[in-house]
Structure formats: C-alpha cells, structure tokens
C-alpha positions as CSV (number, residue, x, y, z in Angstrom):
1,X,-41.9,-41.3,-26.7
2,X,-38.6,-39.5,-28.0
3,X,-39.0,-36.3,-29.4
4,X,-37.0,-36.2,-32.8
5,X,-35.3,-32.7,-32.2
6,X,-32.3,-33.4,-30.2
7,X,-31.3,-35.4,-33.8
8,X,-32.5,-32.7,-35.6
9,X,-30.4,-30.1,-33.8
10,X,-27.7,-32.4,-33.4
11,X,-27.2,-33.0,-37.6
12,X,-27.7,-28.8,-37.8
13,X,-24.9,-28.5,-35.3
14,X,-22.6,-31.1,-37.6
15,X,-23.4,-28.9,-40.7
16,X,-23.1,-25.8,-38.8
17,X,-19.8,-27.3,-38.4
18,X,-18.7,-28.5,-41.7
19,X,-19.5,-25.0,-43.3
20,X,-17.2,-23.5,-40.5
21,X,-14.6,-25.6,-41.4
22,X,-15.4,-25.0,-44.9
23,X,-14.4,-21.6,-44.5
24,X,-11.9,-22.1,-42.8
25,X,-10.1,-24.0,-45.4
26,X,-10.9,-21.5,-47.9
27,X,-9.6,-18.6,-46.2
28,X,-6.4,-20.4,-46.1
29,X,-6.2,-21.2,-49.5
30,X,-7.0,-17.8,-50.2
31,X,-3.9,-16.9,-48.7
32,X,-1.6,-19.3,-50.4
33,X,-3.0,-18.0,-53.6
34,X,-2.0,-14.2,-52.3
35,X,1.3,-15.8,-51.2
36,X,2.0,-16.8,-54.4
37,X,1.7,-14.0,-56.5
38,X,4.9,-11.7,-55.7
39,X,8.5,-12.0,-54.8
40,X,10.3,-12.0,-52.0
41,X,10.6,-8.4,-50.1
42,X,14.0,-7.2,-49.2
43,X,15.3,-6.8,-46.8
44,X,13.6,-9.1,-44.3
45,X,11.9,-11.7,-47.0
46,X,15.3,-11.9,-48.5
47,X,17.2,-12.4,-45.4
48,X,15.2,-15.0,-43.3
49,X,14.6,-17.1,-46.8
50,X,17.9,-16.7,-47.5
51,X,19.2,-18.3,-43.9
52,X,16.6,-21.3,-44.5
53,X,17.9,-22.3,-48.0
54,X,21.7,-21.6,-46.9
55,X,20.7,-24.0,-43.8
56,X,19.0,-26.5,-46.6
57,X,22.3,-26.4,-48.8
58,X,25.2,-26.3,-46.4
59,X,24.0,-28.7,-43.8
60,X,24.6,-27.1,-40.8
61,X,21.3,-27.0,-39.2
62,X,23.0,-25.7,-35.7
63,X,23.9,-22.8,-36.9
64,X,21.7,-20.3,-38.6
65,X,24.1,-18.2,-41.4
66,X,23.5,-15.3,-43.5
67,X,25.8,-15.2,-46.3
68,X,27.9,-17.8,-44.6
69,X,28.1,-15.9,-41.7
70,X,26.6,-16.9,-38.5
71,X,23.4,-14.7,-37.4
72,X,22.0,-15.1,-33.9
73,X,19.1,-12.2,-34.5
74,X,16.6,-15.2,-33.5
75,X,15.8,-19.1,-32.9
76,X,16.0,-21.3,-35.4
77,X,12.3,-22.8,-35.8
78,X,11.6,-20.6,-38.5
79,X,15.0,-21.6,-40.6
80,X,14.4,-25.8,-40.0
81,X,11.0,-25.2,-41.2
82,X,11.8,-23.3,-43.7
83,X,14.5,-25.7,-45.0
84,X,12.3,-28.8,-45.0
85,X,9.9,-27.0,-47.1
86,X,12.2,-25.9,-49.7
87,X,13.7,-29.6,-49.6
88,X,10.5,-30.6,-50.3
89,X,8.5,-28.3,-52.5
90,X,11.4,-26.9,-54.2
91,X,13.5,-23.6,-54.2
92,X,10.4,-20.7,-54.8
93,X,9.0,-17.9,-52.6
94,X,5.4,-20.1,-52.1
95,X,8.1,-23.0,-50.2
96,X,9.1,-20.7,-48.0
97,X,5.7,-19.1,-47.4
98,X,4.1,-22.0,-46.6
99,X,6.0,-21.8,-42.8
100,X,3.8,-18.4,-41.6
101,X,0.7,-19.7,-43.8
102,X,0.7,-22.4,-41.7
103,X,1.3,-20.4,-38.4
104,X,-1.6,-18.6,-39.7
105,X,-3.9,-21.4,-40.4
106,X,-3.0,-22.5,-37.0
107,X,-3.8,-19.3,-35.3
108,X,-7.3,-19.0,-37.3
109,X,-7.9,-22.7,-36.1
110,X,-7.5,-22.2,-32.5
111,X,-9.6,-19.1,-32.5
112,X,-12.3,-20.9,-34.3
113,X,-12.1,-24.4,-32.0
114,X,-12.0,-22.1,-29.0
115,X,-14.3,-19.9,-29.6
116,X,-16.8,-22.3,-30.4
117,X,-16.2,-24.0,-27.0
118,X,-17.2,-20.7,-25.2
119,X,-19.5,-18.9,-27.0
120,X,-21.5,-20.0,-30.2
121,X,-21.1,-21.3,-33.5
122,X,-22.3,-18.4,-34.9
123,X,-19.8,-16.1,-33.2
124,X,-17.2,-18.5,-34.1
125,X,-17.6,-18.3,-37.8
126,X,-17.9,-14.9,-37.5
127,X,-14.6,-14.4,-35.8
128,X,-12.8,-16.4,-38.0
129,X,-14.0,-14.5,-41.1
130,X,-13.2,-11.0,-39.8
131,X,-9.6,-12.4,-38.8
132,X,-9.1,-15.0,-42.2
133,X,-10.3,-11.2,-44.3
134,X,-8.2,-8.9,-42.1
135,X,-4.8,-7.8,-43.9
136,X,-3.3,-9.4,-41.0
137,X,-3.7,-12.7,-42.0
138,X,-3.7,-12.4,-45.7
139,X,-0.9,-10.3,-45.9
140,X,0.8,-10.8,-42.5
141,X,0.0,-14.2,-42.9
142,X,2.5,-14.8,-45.9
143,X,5.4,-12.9,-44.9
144,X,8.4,-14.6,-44.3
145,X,10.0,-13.3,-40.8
146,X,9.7,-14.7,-37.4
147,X,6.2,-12.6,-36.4
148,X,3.4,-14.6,-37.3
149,X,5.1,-17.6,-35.9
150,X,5.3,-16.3,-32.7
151,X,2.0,-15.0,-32.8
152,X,0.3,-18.0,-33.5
153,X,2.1,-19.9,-30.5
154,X,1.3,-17.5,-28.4
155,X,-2.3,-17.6,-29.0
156,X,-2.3,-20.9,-28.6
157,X,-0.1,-20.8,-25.2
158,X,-3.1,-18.8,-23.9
159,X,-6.2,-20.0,-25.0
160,X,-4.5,-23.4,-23.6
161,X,-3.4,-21.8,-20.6
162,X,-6.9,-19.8,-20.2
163,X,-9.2,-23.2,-21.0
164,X,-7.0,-24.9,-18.4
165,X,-7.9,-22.4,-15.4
166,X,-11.3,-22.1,-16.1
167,X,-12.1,-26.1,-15.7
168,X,-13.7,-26.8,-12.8
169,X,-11.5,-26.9,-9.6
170,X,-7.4,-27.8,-10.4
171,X,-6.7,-26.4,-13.5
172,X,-6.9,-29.3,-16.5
173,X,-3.3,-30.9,-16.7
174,X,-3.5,-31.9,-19.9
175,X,-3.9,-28.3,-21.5
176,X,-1.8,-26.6,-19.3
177,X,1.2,-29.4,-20.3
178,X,0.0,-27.9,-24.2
179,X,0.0,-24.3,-22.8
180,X,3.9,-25.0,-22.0
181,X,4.3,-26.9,-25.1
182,X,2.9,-23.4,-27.0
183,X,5.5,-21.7,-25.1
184,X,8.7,-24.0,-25.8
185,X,7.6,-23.7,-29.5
186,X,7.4,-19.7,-29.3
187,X,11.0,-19.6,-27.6
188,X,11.6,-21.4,-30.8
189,X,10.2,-18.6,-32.9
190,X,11.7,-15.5,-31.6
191,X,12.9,-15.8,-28.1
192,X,11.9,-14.6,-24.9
193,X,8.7,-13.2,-25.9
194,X,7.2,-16.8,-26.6
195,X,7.4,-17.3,-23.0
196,X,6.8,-13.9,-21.7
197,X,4.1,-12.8,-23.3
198,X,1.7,-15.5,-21.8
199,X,2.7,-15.4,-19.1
200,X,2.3,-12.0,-18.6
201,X,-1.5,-12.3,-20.2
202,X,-2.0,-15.3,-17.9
203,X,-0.9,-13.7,-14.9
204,X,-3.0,-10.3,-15.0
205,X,-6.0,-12.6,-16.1
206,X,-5.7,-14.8,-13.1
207,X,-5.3,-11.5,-10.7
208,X,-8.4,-9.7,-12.6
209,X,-10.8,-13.1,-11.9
210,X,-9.7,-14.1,-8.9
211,X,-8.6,-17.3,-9.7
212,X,-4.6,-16.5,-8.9
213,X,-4.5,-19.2,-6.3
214,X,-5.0,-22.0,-9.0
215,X,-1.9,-21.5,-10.5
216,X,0.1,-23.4,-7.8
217,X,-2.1,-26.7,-9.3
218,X,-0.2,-26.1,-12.5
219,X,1.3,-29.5,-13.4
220,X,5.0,-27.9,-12.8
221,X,6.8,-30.9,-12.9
222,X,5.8,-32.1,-16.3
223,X,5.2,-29.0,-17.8
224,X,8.5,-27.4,-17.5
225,X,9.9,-30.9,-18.4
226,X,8.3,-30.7,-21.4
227,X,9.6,-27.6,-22.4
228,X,13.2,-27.5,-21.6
229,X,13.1,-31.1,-23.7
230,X,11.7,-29.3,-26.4
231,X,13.3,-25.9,-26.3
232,X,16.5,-25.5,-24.3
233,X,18.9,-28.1,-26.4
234,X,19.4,-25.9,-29.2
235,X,20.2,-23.1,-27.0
236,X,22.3,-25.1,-25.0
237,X,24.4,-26.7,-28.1
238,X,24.8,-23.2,-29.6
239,X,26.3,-22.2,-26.4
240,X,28.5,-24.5,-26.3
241,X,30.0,-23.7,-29.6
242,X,29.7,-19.7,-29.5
243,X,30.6,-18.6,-25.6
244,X,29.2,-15.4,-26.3
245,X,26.1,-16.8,-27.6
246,X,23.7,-16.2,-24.9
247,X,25.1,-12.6,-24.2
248,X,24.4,-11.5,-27.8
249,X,21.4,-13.2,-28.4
250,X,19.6,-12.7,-25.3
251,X,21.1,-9.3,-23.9
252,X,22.4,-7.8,-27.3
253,X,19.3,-8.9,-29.8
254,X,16.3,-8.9,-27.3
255,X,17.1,-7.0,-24.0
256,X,18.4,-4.6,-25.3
257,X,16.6,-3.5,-28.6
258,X,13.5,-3.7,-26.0
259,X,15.1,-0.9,-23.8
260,X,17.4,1.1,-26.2
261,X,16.6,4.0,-28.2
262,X,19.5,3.7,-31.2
263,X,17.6,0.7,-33.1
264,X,15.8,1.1,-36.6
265,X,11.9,2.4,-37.1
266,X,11.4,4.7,-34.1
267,X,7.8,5.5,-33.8
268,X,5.6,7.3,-31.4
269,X,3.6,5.6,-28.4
270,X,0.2,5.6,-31.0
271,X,2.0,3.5,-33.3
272,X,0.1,0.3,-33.0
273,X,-3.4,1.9,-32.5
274,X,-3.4,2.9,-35.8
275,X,-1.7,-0.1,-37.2
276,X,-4.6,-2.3,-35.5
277,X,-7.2,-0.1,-37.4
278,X,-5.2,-1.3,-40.8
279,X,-4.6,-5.2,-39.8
280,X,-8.0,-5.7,-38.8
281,X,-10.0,-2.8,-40.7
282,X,-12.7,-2.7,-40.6
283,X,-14.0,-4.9,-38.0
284,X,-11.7,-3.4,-34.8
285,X,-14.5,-0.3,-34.7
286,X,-16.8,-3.6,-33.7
287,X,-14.3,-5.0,-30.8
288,X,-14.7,-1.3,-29.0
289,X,-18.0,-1.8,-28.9
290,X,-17.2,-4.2,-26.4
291,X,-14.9,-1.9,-24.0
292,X,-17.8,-1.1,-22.0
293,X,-18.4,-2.8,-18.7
294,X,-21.1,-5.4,-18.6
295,X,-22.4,-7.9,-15.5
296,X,-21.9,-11.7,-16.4
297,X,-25.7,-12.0,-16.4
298,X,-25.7,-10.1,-19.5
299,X,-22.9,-10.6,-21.1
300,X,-23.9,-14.3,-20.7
301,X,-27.8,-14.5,-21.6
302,X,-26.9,-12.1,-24.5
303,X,-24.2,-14.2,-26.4
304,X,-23.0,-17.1,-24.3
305,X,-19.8,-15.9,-23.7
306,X,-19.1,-15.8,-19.5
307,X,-17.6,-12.9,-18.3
308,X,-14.0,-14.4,-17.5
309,X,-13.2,-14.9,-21.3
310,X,-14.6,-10.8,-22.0
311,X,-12.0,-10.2,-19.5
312,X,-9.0,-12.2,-21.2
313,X,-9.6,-10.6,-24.4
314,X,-8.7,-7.5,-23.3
315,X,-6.3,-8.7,-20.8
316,X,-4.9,-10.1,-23.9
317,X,-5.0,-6.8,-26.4
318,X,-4.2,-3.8,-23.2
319,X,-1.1,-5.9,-22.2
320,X,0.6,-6.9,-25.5
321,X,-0.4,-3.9,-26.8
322,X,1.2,-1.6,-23.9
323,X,4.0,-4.1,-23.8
324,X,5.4,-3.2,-27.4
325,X,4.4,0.9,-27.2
326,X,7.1,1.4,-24.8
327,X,10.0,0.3,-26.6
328,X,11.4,3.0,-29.0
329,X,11.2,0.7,-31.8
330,X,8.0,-0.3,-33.1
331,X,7.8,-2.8,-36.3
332,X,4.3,-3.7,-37.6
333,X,4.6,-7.4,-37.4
334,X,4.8,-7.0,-33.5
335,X,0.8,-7.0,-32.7
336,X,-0.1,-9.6,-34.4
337,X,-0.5,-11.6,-31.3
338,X,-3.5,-9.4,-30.4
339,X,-5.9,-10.1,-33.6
340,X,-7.4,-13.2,-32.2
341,X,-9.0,-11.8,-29.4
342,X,-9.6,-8.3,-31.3
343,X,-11.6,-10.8,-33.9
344,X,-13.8,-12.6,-30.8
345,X,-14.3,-9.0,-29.1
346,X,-15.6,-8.1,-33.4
347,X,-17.6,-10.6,-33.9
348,X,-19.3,-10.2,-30.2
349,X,-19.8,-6.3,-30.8
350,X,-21.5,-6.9,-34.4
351,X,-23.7,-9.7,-32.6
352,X,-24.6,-6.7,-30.3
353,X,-25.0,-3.8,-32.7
354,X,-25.6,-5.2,-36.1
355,X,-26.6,-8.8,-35.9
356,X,-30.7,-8.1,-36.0
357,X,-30.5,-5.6,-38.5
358,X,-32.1,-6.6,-42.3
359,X,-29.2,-5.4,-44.2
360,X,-26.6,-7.1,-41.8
361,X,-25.9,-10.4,-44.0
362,X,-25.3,-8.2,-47.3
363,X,-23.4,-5.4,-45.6
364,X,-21.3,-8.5,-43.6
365,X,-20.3,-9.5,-47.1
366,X,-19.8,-6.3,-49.0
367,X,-16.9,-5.5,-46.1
368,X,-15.4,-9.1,-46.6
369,X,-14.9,-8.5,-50.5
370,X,-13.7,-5.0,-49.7
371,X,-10.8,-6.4,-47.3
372,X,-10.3,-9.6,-49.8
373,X,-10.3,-7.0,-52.6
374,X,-7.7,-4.6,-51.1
375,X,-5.3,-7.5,-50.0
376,X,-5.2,-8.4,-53.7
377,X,-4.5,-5.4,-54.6
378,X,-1.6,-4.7,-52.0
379,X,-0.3,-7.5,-53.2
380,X,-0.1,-7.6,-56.8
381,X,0.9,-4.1,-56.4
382,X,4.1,-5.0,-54.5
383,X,6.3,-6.1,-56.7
384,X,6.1,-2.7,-59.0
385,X,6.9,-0.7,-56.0
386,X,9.7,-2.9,-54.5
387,X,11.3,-3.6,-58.1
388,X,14.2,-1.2,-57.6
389,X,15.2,-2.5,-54.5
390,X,15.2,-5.8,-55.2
391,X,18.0,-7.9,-57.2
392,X,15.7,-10.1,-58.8
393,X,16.6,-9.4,-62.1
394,X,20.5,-9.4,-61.8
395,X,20.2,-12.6,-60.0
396,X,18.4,-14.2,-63.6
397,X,21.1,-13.2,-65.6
398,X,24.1,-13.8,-63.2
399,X,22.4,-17.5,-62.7
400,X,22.7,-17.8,-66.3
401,X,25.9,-16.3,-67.3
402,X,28.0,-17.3,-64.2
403,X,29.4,-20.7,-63.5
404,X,29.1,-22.2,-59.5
405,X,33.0,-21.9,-59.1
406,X,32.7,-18.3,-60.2
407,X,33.2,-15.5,-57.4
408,X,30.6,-12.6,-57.1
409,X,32.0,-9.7,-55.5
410,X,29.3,-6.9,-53.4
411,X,29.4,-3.7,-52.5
412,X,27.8,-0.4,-51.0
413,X,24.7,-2.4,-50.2
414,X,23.5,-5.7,-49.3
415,X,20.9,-7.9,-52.4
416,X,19.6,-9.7,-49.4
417,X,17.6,-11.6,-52.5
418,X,20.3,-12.0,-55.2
419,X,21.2,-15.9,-53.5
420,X,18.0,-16.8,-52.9
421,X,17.3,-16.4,-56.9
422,X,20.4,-17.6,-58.2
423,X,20.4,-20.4,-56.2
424,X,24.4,-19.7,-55.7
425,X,26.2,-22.2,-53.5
426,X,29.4,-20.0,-52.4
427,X,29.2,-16.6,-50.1
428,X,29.2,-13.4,-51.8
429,X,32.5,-11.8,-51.1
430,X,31.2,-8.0,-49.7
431,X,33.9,-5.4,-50.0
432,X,33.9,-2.3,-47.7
433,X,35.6,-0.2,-45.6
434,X,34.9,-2.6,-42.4
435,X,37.3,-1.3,-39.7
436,X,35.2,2.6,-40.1
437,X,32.2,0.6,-40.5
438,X,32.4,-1.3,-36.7
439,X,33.1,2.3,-35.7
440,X,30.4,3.9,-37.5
441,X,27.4,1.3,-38.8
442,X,24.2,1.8,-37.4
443,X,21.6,-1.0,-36.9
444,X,22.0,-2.2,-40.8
445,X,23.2,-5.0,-43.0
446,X,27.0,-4.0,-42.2
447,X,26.5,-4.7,-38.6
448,X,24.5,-8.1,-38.9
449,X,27.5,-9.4,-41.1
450,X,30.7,-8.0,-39.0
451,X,28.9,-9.1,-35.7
452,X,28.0,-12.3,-36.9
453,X,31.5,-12.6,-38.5
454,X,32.8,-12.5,-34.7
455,X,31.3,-15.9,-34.2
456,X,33.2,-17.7,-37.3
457,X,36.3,-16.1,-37.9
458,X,36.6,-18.7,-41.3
459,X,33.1,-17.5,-42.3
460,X,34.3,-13.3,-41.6
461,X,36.9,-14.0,-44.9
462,X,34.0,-13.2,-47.0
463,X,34.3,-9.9,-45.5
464,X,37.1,-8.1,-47.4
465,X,38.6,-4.5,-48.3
466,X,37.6,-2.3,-51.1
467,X,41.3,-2.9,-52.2
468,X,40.5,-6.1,-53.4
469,X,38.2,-4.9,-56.5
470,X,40.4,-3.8,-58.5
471,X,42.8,-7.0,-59.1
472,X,39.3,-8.6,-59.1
473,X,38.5,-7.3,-62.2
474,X,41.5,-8.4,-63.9
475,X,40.8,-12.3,-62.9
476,X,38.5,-14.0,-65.0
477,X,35.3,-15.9,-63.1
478,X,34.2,-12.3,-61.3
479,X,31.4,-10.7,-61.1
480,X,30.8,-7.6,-59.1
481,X,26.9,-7.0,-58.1
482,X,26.7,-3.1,-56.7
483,X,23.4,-0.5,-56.8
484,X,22.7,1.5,-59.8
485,X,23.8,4.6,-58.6
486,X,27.4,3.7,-58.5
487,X,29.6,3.7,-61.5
488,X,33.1,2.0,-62.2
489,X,35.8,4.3,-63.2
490,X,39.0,4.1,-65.0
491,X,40.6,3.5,-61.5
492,X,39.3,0.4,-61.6
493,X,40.1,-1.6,-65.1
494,X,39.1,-4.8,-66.2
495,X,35.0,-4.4,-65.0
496,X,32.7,-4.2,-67.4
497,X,29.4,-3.6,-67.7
498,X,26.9,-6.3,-68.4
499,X,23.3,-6.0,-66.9
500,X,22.2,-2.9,-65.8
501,X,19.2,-3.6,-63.3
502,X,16.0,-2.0,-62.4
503,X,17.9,-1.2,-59.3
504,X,21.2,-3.6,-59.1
505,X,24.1,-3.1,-61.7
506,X,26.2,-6.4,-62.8
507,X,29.6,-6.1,-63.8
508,X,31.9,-9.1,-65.1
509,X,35.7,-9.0,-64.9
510,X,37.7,-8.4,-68.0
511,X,39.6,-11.6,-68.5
512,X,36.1,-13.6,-67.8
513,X,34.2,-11.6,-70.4
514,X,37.1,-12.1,-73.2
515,X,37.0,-15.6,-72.9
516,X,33.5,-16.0,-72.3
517,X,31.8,-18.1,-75.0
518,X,29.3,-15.4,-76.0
519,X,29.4,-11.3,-75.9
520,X,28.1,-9.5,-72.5
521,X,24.3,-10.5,-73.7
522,X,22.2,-7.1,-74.8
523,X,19.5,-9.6,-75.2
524,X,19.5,-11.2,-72.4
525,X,19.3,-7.8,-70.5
526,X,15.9,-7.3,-72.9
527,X,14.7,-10.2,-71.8
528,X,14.9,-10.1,-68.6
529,X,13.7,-6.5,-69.0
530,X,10.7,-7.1,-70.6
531,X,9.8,-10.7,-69.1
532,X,9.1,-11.7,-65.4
533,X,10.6,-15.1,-66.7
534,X,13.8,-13.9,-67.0
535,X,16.4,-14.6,-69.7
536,X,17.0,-18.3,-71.3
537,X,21.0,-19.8,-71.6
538,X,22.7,-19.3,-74.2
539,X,24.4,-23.1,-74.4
540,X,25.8,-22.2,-71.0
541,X,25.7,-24.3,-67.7
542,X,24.7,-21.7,-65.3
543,X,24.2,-21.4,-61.5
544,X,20.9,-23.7,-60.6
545,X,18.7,-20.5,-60.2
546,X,18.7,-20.0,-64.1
547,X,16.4,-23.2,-64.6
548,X,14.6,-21.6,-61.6
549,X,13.9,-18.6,-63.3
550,X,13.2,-19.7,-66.4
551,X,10.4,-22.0,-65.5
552,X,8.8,-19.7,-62.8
C-alpha cells in the first residue's frame, strides 16, 4: 500500500511555491510604486529618457540622438525599449521606468528559479527577499540608465552558463545557446562588458573546479550564431553609416574610460566595498559569513547547496568587484551585477547563523520594513533635494506659453529634462563659446554634444555662437532657457524675464512677448510655484507637454 506523503509533500512543495512567487510579484510592484513617485534625475535620468522619446518621435531608431545630435556613449537596447514603452504607456517618468523594472524583475527571477534548483526553497525565498528589499533593487532598480540592464543579463548569462557546466558530462546545449543569448542581449545594453564580464566569471569558475576542459563541448557553432544574429547588425549598420563609429564607441567610450584617469567621479580602490554595504544593507554582513572555507560534505548536508555553486558566488562578487576597482572611475550603478550572488551567499549565512534562533522570523521582518522603509524615504525625498537642478518647472510653463514652431535658445548649462517635459519636437539651439570649449571641456555635457555633432554635421547646427542671442531676442517665437545664476543685461535687449525657476530662468524675446496674447503670466509662475501640477493655459495651444503636466 502507498503511503500518502509523497502527495502530501508534493502539494507543500506547490504552495511553498506559489507564496514564493507571491512575493516575488509583490516586491516588484513595490518597486513600480517607488518608481512612480519622483521625477526624472538629471543628468543621467534626463539624458537616457530623453534619447528614447527623441528615438519615439523622430523615427530614426538607428541612430540614438541627444538633442538631435547623435550620441554613441552606449547600445541602443535601452532607447528601443524605452521608445516602445513610451509609445505605449504614454510620455511619463513610470513609461520609461518600466525598462530597468523589468531588468530587475528579471534579475530577481532568475536568482529565485536558480536558486531553488540548487539549494532549497527556503533559501530561495530568502534570497529573493534580501535582494527584492535591498536599495539595489528598489532604488537601482528604477533608474533609468544602462546599469541594471546589463546587470540583469549578465546574471542571467552566468547562471545559464554555470547550470550548463554543471550537468552531467557535455555541458547542456540548450542553456549554454541561452547563456550566449544573455550575452548578445548585454552587448545590447552597454557594450563589451555584456560579453566580458561572463566570460571572465565563467572562465576563473571552470579553472577553480576543475571542469575547464568542458568548455570545448560548448555548442560553438550555434551559439555564436545566435549571438552575432542577434547582436552584431546594429553595430554593423551604424558602421556603415558613421566610419568612425566603432573607434569612438568601442576605443573612445569603453576602452578607454576603463584605462584613463581624466574621466568624471574618481574614487579610491574601497569605493565599491562600501557601496555594497549600502545596496544590499543589511544583509551583506550575512554573505561574509560565508567567506570561510568549508568541505562539500558540509556545505552540502548543511544547506543543499554543493560546493561548486559556493565557489561561483564568489567567483562571481571577487572578479566583478576587482574588475571595476581598478579603473579611476567608479560610478555606483557598476556592481550591481554582484547582488545576486551577494543575496544567495545572505541568505545561506543567516541559514547558518540565525535560522534556529526564536527571534529569527520577527527580527527577519523588522530588517525588511527598515530597508522598505528607508527606500521610501530616499525616494520621496529626492525630488526636494534635486529640485534646483532640475528644469521641471520651466519646462510646464514653456510647454504652455510656447508654440511647437517656436525656437528655445540654451545656455551655460545643459536642462537634460526640460524636452522630456515639454514634450518639444525641435532641438534646443545651445549657444556657447564651442571652438574654446573642444579645447577646454572636460568629460561634461559640452563634450557629448560637440563629439556627437561630428557624426551629423546637419544635426551640429543646433550648436551655435553666443553671438546669436542677441538678434534672438529681437525675433518674436524665442525663448531663452539658462541657470538662475545668470542674468541678462542691457547688452542684450529684447529678453525678458518670464519664469524664474527653482533653478532654471526662462526668458521670452521681446517682439514674442508684445504680441503675445496675454502678459508674461505672474500667475502662472505661482502656480507652478506652489503646485507639482504645474500651471493650466491660458486659451493658448501649447507644446504637448502642457496637457502632460497638467494632468500628471
């Protein structure tokens, strides 16, 4: 006669798994909510959203263009995706989110489906709370740059990669052709490091076990097939157009910002240990718990996890981590390929340490609101602190006041957010010294517009002298967008004031505000002062953003 407790265990194991994926979900919602609670940040939010709903509007989805301008700082994944959500969702900060929420959701899913395979349930659950609480995923997770894309198929290129070495004999075919899949799509999201950084994981993993002899049962053939069909056309069309394409993108924009010390954010060698304590506080302190060397037999008979995939975890965090400590340059967004395993090594060192303690569950719980409840708070904080460097609220009122045929002149910065908000459909015209600029600019917004202007010599008009202000302002249909700081002087007649900004000061030309239907709007400044809503037309057919802002 049948015992009944294979069933039994067998429905446990199904709800075991339904509350998993329970959380799962949740955690991602979570971070939509969070995603959708503060504007864009400047510069990067600003610029990468910008290049999607440029791409969206103008048509040319070849080219990648910032302010009209070509800009080859990166692969164009990011923008296409970025462009079909805002076609589809509409023109709003949570559209363009949505692309690294989803990057995120993936890279939550794979650590989850993965570790599951090759440890527990338990574990599993527990690793994808302490990564779906971290501030890397609910804050890294909604930021709009290339990082979290990349991240996300890189973890998957090595858990894919990993998995496929560790079946028994020849490596498994099919998830090594996904491993090289992962990797086309990562050259996709920021370049060479898509491709390198697995590889490199892969490769010191192999050595470490001593299974480096498999690798020549790769599936070579179909997997590289696979990925040049899926990666290499763009690259190849975009050299065709730009000859100097692959030199600026590949030796100017990667190589080089890896090995040179002149580019933005210098920090020291430490850099990313402490930023690992931040992005995955408070549960990191639990992965070094797991530093120490232990046999297979225990390792294995204590959690189910075999020895190999101990070793890949920190295969996975020593390399990454060493890989981008060397450069000069050190951005925050870089390590997030390492949380995934950080959050398996977590969840195996609590298992260890804390698991069989009484006050585990509670205290497990009391550090998950404490992360939630910190995220929240860095993010509805953000906006306050950014306000003065964004161009938010010139953007309402020039989307309201300004027609789409008028021209809006910049100068002595970049409002990397002003189009995005505004919704305008024509470059900005930026004036500034540029001849003293290519001389002097360091790694800024002047240099990505004069070198992408090099591309597109049609697109480099929007580039123009200082000279040109003046007549400007005698035109009618100007408007001249310029920080605070900076006033207008007699020298330069015909401007004159009509939004002064939290950070941002809009001027209007003189012959467009003396024909202009309705006085330089006091009231509308207010309003947009005093409301996040921003100011309502006055019988005037504005730029599309108005509606935008008005309904937000």
């Amino acid at each position: 006669m049948n015992s009944p407790t294979p069933p039994l265990l067998h429905a446990k194991t199904l709800t075991e798994q339904h509350i998993s994926r329970l959380i799962l979900a949740a955690l991602w919602l979570l971070l939509l909510l969070l995603a959708a609670l503060r504007p864009l940040a400047v510069p990067d939010e600003g610029r990468y959203g910008e290049i999607g709903r440029w791409m969206l509007i103008s048509g040319d989805w070849l080219t990648p263009r910032l302010n009209g301008i070509p800009f080859f700082h990166k692969p164009p994944l990011l923008y296409w995706l970025e462009a079909i959500s805002l076609a589809t969702f509409g023109v709003h900060e949570l559209a363009l989110r949505l692309v690294p929420a989803l990057h995120a959701g993936l890279m939550l899913a794979a650590l989850y489906l993965v570790a599951r395979r090759i440890s527990t349930e338990q574990i599993a659950r527990r690793a994808v709370l302490m990564l779906g609480s971290s501030l890397g995923f609910l804050v890294g997770g909604q930021y709009v740059n290339h990082d979290m894309m990349v991240a996300a198929w890189i973890g998957v290129a090595i858990w894919c990669f990993a998995q496929a070495f560790m079946a028994v004999g020849k490596p498994d075919a099919a998830l090594a052709r996904l491993g090289f899949l992962a990797c086309a799509m990562g050259l996709l999201s920021k370049g060479l490091i898509g491709v390198a950084l697995p590889g490199m994981v892969i490769f010191f993993w192999l050595i470490w076990t001593r299974q480096f002899k498999k690798i020549r049962y790769l599936p070579w053939p179909g997997g590289l097939a696979l990925f040049a069909v899926v990666a290499l056309p763009w690259f190849v069309l975009a050299q065709q157009k730009y000859p100097e394409f692959f030199n600026y993108m590949f030796v100017g924009q990667q190589f080089n910002r890896y090995t040179a010390q002149v580019y933005n954010n210098p920090q020291p060698a430490w850099f990313y240990l402490v930023v690992l304590v931040l992005l995955l506080f408070p549960w990191v302190f639990f992965a070094l718990a797991q530093m120490r060397r232990v046999t297979t037999m225990t390792l294995t008979s204590a959690i189910g996890m075999e020895q190999a995939w101990w070793r890949l975890c920190w295969v996975w965090v020593g390399a990454i981590l060493l890989f981008f400590s060397i450069p000069n340059s050190k951005l925050v967004g870089y390590i997030l390929p390492v949380l995934p395993p950080l959050a398996l090594l977590a969840a195996l060192g609590w298992q260890r340490s804390m698991a069989h303690r009484a006050l585990a569950g509670p205290a497990f719980a009391g550090l998950l609101l404490l992360n939630v409840g910190i995220a929240t708070a860095l993010v509805l904080k953000v906006g306050d602190v950014t306000r003065s460097g964004r161009s938010q609220d010139v953007a309402a009122v020039l989307a309201c006041a300004a027609t789409p045929s008028d021209t809006v002149y910049v100068s002595d910065a970049y409002p990397y957010d002003l189009p995005f908000y505004a919704q305008t459909a024509r470059p900005l015209v930026v004036l500034e010294n540029w001849p003293l600029l290519r001389q002097r600019a360091g790694d800024g917004w002047q240099r990505e517009l004069f070198e992408g202007a090099d591309f597109d010599a049609r697109a480099a008009q929007v580039l123009r002298g200082l000279d040109e202000l003046g007549p400007a302002g005698q035109a009618p249909g100007n408007w001249f967008v310029t920080r605070s700081a900076r006033r207008l002087t007699h020298n330069l007649p015909g401007w004159t004031l009509h939004y002064q900004g939290a950070g941002w000061t809009l001027y209007r030309s003189g012959a467009n505000a003396a024909t202009a239907a309705t006085p330089p709007s006091t009231a509308m400044a207010a309003s947009v002062a005093s409301t996040p809503e921003g100011p309502e037309p006055a019988q005037h057919k504005g730029l599309p953003g108005c509606k935008h802002q008005r309904d937000k």
